[in-house]
ROTI-788812 format. One line per 4 residues: their letters; for each residue x, y, z of N, C-alpha, C. Coordinates in Angstrom, 2 decimals, padded with zeros to 5 digits. Atoms other than C-alpha are relative to their C-alpha. Layout:
<nodes>
A	X,Y,Z,X,Y,Z,X,Y,Z  ...
</nodes>
This chain:
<nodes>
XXXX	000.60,-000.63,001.16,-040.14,083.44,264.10,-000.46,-001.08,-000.99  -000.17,001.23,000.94,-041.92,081.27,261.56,000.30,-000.13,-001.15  -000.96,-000.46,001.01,-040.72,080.55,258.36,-001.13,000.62,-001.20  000.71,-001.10,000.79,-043.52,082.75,256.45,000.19,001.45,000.17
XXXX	-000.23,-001.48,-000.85,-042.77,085.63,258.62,001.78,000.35,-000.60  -001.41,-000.09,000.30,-038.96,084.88,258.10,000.68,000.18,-001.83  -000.07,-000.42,001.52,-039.31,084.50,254.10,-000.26,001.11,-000.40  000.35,-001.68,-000.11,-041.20,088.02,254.16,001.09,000.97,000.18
XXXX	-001.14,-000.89,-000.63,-038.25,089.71,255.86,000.77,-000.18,-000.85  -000.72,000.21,001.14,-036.03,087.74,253.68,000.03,000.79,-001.05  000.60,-000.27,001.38,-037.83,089.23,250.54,000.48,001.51,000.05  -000.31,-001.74,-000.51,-037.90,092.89,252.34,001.19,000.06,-000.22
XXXX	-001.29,-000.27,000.19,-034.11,092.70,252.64,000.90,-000.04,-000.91  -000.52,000.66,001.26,-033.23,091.42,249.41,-000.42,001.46,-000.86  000.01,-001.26,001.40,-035.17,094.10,247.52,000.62,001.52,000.48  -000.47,-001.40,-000.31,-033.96,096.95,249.55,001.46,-000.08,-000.09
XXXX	-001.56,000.00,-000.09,-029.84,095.75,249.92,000.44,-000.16,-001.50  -000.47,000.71,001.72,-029.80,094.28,246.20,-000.22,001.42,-000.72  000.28,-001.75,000.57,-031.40,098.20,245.18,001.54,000.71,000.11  -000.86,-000.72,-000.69,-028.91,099.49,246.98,001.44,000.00,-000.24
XXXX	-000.78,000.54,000.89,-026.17,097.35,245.48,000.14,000.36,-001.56  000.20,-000.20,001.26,-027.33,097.78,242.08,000.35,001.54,-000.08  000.25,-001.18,000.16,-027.85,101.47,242.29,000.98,001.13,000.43  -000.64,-000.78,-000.66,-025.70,103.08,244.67,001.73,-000.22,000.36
XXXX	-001.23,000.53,000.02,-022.61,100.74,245.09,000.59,-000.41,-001.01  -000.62,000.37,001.58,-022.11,099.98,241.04,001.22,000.95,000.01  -001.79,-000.36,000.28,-018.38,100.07,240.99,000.76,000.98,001.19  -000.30,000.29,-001.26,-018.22,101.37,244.49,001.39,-000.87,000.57
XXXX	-000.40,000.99,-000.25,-017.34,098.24,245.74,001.77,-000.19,-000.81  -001.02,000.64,000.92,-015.25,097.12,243.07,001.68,000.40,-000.41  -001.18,-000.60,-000.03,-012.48,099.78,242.71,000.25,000.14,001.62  -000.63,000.15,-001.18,-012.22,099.87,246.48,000.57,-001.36,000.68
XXXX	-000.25,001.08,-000.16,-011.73,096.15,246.90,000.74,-000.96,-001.12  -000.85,000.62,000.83,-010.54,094.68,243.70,001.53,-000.17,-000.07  -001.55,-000.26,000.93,-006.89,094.14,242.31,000.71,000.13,001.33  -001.25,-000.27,-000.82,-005.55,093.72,246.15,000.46,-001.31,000.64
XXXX	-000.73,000.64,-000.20,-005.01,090.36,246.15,000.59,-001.09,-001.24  -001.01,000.00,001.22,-002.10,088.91,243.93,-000.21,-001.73,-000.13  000.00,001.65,000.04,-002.22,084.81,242.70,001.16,-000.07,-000.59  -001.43,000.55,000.56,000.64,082.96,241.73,-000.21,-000.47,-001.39
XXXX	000.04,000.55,001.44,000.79,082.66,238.09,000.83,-001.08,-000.59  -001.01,000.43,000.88,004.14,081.32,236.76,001.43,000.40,000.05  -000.85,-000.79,-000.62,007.60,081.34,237.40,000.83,000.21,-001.82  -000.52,-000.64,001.38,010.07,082.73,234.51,001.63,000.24,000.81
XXXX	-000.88,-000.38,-000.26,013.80,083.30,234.41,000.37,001.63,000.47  -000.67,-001.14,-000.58,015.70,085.77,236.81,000.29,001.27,-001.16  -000.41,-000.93,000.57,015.94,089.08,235.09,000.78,001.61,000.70  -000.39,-000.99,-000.95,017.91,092.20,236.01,-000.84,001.09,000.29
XXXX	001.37,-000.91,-000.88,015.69,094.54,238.33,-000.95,-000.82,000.57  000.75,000.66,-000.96,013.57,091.77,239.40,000.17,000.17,001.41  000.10,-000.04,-001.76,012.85,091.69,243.19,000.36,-001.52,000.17  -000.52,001.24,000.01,014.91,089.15,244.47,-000.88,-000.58,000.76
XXXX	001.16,000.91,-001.07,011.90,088.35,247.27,-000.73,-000.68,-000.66  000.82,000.45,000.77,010.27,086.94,244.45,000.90,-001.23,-000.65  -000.53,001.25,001.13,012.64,084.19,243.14,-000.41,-001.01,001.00  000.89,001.33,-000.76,011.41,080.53,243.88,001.58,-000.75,000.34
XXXX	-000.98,000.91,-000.42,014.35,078.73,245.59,000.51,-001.41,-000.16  000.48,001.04,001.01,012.82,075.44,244.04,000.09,-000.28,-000.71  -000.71,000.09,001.43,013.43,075.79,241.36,000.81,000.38,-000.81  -001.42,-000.42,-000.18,016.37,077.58,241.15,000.87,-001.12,000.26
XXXX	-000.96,000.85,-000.49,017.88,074.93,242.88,000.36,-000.95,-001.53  -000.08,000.75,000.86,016.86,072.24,240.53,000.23,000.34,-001.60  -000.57,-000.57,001.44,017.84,074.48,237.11,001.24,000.51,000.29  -001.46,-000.88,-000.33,021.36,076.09,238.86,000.13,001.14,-000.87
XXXX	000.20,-001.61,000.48,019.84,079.34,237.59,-000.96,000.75,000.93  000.62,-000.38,-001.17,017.80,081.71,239.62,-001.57,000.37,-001.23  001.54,000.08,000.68,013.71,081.49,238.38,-000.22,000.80,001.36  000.68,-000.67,-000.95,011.30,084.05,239.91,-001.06,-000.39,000.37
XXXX	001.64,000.29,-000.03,007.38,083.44,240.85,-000.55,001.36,-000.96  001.03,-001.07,000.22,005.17,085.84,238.98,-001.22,-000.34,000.39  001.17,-000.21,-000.62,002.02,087.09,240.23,-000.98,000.79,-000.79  000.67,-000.55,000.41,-000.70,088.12,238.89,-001.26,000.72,000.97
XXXX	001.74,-000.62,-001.20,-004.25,090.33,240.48,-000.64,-001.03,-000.59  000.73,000.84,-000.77,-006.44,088.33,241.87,-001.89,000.63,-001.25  001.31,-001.11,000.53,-009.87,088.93,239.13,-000.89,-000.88,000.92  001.36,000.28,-001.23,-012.07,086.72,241.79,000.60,000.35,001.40
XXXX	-000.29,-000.32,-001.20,-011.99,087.97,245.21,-001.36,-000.75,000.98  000.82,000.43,-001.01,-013.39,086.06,248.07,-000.65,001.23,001.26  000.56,-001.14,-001.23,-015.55,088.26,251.04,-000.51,-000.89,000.97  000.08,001.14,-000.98,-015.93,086.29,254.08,-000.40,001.69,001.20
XXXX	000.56,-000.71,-000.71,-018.60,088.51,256.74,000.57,-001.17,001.76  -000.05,000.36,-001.33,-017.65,088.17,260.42,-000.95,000.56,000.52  001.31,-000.35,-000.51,-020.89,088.33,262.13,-000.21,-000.45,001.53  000.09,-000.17,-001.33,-021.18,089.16,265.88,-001.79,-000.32,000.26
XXXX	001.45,-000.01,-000.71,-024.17,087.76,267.49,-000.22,-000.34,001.42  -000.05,000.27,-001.72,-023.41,087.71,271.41,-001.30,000.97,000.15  000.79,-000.94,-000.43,-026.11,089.42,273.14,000.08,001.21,000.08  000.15,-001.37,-000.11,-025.57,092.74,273.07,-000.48,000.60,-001.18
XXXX	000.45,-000.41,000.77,-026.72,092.86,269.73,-001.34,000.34,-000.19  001.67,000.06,-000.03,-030.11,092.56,270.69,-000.91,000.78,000.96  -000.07,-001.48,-000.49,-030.16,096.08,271.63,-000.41,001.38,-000.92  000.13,-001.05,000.76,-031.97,099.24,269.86,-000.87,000.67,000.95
XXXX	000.84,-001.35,-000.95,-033.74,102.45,271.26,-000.68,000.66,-000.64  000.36,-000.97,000.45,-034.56,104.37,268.60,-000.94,-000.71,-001.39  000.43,000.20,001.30,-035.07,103.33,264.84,-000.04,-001.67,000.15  -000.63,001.10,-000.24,-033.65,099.26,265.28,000.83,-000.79,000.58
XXXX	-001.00,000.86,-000.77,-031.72,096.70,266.91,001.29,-000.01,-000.60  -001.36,-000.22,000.56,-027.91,096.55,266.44,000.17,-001.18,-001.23  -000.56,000.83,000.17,-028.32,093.12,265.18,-000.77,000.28,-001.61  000.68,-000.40,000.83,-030.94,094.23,262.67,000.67,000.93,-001.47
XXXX	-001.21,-001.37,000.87,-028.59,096.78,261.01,000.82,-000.82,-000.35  -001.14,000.52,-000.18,-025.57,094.54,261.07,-000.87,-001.41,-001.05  000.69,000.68,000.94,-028.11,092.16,259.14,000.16,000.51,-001.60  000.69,-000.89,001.49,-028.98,095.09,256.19,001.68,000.06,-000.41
XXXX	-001.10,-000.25,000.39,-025.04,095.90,256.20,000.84,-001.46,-000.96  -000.32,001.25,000.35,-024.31,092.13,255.67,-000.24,-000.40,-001.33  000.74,000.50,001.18,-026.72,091.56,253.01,000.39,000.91,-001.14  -000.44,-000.18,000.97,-025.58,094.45,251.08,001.18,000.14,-000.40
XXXX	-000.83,000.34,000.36,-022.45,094.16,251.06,000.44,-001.74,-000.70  000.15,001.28,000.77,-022.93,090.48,249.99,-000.27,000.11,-001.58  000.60,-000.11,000.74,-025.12,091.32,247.04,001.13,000.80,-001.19  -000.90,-000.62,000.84,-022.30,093.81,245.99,000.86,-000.45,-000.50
XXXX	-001.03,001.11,000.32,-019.89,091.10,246.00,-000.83,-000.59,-000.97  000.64,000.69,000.68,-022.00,089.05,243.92,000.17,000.67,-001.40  000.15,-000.68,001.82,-022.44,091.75,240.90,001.39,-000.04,-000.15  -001.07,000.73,000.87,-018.85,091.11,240.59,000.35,-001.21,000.15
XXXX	-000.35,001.52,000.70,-018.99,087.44,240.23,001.15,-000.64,001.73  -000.63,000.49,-000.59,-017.28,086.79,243.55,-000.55,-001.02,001.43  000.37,001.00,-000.91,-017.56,084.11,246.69,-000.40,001.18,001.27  000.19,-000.40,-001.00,-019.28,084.97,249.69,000.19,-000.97,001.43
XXXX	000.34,000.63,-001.21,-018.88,083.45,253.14,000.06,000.55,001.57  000.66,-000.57,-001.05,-020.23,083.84,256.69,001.45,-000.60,001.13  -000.16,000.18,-001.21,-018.55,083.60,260.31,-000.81,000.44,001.18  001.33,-000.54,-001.28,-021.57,083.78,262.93,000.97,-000.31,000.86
XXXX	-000.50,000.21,-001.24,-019.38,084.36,266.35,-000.68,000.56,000.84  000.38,-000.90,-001.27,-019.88,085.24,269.99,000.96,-000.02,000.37  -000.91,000.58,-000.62,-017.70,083.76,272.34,000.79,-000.98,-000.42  -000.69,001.70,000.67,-016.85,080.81,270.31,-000.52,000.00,-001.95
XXXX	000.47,-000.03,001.01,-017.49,080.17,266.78,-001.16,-000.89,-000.49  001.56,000.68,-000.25,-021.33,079.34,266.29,-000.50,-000.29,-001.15  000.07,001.06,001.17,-021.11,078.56,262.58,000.69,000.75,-000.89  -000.58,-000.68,001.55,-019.28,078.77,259.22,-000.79,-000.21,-000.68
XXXX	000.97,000.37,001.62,-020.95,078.69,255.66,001.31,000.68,-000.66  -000.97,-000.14,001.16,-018.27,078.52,253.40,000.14,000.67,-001.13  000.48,-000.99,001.47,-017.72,081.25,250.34,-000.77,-001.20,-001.49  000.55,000.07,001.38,-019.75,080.63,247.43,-000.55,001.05,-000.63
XXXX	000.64,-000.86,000.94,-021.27,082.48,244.71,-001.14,-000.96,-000.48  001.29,000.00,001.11,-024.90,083.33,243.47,-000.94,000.30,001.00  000.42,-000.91,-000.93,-027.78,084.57,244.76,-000.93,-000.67,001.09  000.85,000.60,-000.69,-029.67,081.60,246.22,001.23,-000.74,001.32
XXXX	-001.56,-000.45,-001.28,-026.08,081.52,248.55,-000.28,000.69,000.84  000.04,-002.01,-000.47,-026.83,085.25,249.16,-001.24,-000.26,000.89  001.42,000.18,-000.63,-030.45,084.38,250.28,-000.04,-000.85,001.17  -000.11,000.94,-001.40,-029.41,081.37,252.63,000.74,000.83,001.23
XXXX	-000.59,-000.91,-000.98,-027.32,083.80,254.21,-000.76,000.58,000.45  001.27,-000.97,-001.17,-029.92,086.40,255.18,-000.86,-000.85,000.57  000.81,000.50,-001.40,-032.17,083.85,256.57,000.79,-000.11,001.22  -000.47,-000.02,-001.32,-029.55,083.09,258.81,000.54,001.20,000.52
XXXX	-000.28,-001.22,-001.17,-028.81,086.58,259.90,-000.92,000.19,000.27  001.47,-000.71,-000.37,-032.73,087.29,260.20,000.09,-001.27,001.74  000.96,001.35,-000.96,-033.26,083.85,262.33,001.09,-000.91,001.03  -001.24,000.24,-000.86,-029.59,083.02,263.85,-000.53,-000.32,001.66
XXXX	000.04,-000.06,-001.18,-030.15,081.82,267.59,001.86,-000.67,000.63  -000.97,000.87,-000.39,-026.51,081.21,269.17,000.15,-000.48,001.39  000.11,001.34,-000.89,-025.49,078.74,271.60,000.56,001.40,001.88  -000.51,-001.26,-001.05,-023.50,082.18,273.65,-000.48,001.44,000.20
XXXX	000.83,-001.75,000.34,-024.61,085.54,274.61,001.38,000.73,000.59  -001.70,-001.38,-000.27,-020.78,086.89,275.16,000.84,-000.25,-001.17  -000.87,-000.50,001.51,-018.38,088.02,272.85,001.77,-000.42,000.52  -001.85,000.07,-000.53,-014.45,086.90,272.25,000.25,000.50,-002.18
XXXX	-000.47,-000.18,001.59,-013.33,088.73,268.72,001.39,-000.91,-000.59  -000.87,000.47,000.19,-010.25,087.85,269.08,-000.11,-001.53,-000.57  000.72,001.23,000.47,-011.94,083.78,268.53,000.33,000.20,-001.45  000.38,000.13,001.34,-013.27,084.79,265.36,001.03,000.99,-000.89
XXXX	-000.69,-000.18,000.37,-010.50,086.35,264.22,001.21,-000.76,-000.48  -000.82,001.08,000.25,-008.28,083.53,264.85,-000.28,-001.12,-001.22  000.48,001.06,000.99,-010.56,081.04,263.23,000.09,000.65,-001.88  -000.51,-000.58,001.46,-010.39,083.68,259.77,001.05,-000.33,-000.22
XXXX	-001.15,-000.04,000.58,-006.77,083.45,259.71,001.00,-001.53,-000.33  -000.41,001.21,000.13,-006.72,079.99,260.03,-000.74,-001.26,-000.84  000.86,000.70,001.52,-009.69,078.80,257.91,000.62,000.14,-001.32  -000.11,-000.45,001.72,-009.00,080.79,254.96,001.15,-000.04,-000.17
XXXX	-001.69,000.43,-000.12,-005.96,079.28,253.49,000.43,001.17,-001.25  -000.39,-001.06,001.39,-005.98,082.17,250.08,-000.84,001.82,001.18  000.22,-001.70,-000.18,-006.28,086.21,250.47,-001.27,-000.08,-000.08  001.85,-000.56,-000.02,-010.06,087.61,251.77,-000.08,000.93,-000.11
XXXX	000.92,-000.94,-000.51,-012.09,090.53,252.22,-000.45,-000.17,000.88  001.09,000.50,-001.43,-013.06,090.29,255.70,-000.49,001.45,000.51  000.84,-001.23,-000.96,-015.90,092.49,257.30,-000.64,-000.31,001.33  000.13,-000.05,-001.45,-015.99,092.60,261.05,-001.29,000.95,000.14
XXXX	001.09,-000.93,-000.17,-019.60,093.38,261.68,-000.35,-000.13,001.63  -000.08,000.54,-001.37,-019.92,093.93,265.53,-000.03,001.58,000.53  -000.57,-000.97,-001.09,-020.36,096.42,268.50,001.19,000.40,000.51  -001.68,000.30,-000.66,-016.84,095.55,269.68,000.11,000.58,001.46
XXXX	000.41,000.37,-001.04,-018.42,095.03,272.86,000.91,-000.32,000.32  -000.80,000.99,-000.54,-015.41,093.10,274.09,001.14,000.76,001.01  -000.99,-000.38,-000.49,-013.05,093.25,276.63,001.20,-000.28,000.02  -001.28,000.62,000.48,-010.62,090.92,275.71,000.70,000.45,-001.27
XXXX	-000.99,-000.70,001.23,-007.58,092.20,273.82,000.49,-000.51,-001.13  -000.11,000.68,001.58,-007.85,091.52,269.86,001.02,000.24,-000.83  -000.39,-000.64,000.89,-005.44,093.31,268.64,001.02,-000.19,-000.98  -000.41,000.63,000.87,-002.87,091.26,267.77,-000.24,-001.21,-000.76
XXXX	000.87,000.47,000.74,-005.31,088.95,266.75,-000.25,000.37,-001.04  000.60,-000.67,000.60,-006.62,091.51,264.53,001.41,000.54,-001.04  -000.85,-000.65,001.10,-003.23,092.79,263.23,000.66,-001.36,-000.80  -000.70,001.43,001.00,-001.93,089.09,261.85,-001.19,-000.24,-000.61
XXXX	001.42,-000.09,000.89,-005.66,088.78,260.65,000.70,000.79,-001.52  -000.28,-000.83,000.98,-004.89,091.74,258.73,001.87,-000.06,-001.32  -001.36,-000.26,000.92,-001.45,090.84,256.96,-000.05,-001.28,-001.01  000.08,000.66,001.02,-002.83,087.93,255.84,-001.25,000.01,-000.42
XXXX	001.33,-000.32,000.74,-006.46,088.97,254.78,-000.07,001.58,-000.44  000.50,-001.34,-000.02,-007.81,092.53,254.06,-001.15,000.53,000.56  001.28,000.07,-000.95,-009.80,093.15,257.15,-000.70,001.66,000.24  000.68,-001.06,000.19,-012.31,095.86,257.37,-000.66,-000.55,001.39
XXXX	000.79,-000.03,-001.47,-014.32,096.83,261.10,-001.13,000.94,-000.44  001.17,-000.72,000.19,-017.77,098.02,260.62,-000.74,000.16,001.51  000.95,-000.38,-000.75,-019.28,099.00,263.98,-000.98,000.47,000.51  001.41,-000.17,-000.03,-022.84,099.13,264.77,-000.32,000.25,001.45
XXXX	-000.19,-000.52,-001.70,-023.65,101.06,268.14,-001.55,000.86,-000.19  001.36,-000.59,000.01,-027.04,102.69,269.43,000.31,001.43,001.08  -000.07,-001.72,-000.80,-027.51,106.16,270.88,000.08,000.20,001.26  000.14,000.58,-001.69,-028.80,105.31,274.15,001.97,-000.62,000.56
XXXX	-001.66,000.42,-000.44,-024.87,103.58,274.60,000.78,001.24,000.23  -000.73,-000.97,-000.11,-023.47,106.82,274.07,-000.51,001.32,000.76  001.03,-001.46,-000.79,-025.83,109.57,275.63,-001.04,-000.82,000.85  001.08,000.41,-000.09,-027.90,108.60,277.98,-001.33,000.85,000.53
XXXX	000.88,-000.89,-000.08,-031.16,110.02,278.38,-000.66,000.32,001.51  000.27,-000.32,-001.18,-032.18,111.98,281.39,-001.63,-000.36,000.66  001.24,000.28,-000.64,-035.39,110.09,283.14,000.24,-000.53,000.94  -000.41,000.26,-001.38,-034.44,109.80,286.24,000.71,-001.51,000.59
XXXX	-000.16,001.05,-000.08,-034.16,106.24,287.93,000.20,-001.01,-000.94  000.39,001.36,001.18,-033.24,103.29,285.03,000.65,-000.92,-000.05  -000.72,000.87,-000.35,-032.53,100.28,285.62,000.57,-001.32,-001.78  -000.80,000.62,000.69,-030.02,098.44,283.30,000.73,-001.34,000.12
XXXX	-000.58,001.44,000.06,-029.17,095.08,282.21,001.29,-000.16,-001.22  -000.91,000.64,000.87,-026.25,093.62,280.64,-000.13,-001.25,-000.42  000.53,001.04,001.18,-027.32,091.28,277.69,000.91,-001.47,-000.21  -001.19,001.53,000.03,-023.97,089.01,277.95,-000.22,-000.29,001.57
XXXX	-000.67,000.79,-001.39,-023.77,088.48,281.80,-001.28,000.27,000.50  001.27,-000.45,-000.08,-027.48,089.36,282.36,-000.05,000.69,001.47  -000.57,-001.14,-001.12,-025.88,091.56,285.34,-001.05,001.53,000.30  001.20,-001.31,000.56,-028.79,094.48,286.07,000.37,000.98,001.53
XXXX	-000.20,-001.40,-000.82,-028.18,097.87,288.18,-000.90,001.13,-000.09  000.88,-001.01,000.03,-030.03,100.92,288.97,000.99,001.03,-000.55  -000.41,-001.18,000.42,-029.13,104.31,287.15,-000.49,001.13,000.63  001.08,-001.44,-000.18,-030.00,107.86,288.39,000.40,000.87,-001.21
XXXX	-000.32,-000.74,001.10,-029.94,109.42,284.92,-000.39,001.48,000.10  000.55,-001.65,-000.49,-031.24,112.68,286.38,001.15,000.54,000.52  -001.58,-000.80,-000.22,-027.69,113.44,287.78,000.43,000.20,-001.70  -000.93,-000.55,001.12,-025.81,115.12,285.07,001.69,-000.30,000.19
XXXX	-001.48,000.86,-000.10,-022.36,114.10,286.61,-000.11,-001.31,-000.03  -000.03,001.94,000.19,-023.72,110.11,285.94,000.20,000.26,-001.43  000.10,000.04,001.75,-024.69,111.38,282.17,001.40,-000.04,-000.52  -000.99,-000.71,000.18,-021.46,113.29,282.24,001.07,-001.26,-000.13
XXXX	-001.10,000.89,-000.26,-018.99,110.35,283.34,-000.38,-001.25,-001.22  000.68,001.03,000.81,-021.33,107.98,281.09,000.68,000.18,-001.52  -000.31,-000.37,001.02,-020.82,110.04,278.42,001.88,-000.32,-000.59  -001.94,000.27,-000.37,-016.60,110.45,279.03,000.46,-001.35,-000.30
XXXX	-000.11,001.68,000.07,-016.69,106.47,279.39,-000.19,-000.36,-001.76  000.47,000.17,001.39,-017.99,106.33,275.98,001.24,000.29,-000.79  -000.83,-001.13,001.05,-015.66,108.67,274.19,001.29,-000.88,000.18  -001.50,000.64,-000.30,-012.69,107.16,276.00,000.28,-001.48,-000.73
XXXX	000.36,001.56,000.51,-013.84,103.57,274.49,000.33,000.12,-001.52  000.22,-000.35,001.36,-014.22,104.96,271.07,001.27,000.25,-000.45  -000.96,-000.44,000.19,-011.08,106.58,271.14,001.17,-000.70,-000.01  -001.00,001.23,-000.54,-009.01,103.20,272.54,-000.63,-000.29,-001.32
XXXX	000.28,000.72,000.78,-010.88,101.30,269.90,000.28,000.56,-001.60  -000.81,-000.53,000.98,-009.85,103.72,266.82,001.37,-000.31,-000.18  -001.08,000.20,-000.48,-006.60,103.51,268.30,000.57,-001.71,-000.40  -000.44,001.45,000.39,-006.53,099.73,268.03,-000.27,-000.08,-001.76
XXXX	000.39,000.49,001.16,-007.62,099.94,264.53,001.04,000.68,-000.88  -001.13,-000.93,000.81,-005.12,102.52,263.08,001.32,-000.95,000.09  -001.50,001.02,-000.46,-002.18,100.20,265.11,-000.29,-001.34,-000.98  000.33,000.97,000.60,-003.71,097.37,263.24,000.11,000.25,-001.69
XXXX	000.11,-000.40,001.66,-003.82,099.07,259.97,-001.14,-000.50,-000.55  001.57,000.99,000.72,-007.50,097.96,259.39,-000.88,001.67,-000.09  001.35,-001.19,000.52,-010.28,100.45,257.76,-000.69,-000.47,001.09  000.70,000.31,-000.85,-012.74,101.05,259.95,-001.32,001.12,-000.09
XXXX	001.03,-000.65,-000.07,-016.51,102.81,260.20,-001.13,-000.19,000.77  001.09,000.47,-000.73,-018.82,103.43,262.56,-001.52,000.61,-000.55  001.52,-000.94,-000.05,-022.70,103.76,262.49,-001.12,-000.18,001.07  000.66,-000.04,-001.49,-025.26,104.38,264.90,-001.81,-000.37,-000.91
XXXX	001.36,000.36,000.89,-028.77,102.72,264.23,-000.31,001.01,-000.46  000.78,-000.87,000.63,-030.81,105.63,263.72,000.90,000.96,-001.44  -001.38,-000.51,001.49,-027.97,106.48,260.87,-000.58,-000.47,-001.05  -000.13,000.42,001.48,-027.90,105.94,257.13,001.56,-000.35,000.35
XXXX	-001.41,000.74,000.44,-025.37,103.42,256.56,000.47,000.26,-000.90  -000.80,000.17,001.61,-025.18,103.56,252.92,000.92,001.57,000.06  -001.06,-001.15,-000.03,-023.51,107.26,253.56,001.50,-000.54,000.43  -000.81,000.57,-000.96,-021.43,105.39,256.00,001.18,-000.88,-000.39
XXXX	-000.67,001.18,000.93,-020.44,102.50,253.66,000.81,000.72,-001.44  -000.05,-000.99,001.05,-020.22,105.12,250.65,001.78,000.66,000.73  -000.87,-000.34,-000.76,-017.67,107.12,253.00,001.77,-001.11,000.11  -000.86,000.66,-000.53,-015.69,104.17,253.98,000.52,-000.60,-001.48
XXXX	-000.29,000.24,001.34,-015.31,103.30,249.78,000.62,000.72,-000.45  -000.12,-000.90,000.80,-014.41,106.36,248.94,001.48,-000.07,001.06  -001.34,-000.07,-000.53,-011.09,106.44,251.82,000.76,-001.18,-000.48  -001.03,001.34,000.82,-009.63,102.85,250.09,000.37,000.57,-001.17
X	-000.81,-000.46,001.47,-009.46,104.48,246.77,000.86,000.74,-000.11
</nodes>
């Protein structure tokens, strides 16, 4: 893509996610994410009712009295996007590509972070981790970011979550916001990946899936490729017991993968391209509060 074509898109995405931010997610965001992670303020003498999990041992020692830590909420909150770009993202049927969507979701949830004053940073994964960009704040941050979700080429076209899960919990040394933007394509098992993720970040799963994946449409013969292993087969989509089992396969996937997310204790929302996200995103704001 060149970079006139790519600034254009840029521009497009900016005024429609930043709208969208401004307009629709004002304070949204903010009461669903704020005030949930705590900093260490100051410690102070032992009082009765204190929580004893809270006294500092440190300094206790060295006063031969018992001192607590206090904590205070967290008023900047970091948001750190996990961004799936194995091949399968580069998949749409209807309205857009998965990866396309998973772009618009990125950007406005970025932008939303921003109107409250907080850091943003990226994790582009597949199989491996194919780049960081470190949180910052502001909006020419915000902007370097969407070029690289518009223009991203990575080095893998398969997926390991579990990876980029690891690398979150081991980069980020303070409390995040992490948003898992991804098909969750994968076959490898994340989950306790995903649940130590979650005890020391505040991880959120946004899944981006196309119609065609879930139904498929009856035109007889169609032959199908797989985007990670570039693996290709014939279909007879004119049977109704292929649709049928296709379909089943689906559901059963959906249903494991909820499953992992509830055991994990992680929010989670799906949308399907031809969807409105912002309902989607709206939805998934409104169950944190």
């Amino acid at each position: 893509m060149e970079t006139s074509e790519i600034l254009k898109k840029v521009r497009r995405i900016e005024i429609k996610t930043r709208g969208l931010s401004n307009n629709i997610f004002a304070g949204q965001y903010h009461s669903a994410f704020k005030g949930r992670g705590m900093a260490f303020s100051e410690v102070r003498e032992y009082q009765f009712g204190d929580d004893i999990r809270d006294i500092d041992w440190n300094v206790t020692a060295r006063f031969s009295k018992p001192y607590i830590k206090v904590f205070e909420e967290e008023r900047e909150l970091t948001m750190m996007l996990l961004v799936d770009v194995s091949g399968s993202l580069e998949f749409g049927t209807v309205k857009q590509l998965k990866r396309d969507m998973v772009a618009e979701i990125a950007a406005t949830l970025a932008f939303s972070a921003m109107q409250n004053n907080d850091k943003i940073g990226v994790i582009f994964f597949s199989d491996r981790i194919e780049k960081f960009i470190p949180p910052k704040k502001g909006r020419k941050h915000i902007l370097c970011i969407i070029r690289e979700l518009i223009d991203f080429r990575p080095q893998s076209k398969k997926t390991n979550i579990r990876t980029a899960l690891e690398y979150l919990t081991n980069v980020m040394k303070r409390r995040c916001t992490a948003f898992v933007l991804s098909d969750f394509i994968d076959n490898d098992n994340y989950r306790n990946a995903m649940t130590i993720a979650n005890r020391k970040h505040d991880v959120v799963a946004v899944q981006v899936y196309d119609r065609r994946v879930a139904e498929l449409p009856s035109v007889g013969l169609m032959k199908v490729k797989d985007a990670e292993t570039d693996t290709e087969q014939w279909i007879d989509t004119s049977s109704a017991a292929v649709r049928n089992a296709h379909y089943r396969w689906w559901m059963d996937k959906q249903a494991a993968l909820s499953d992992l997310f509830k055991k994990s204790n992680v929010d989670s929302v799906s949308v399907r391209t031809d969807q409105d996200y912002v309902k989607a995103l709206l939805n998934l704001f409104a169950k944190r509060n």
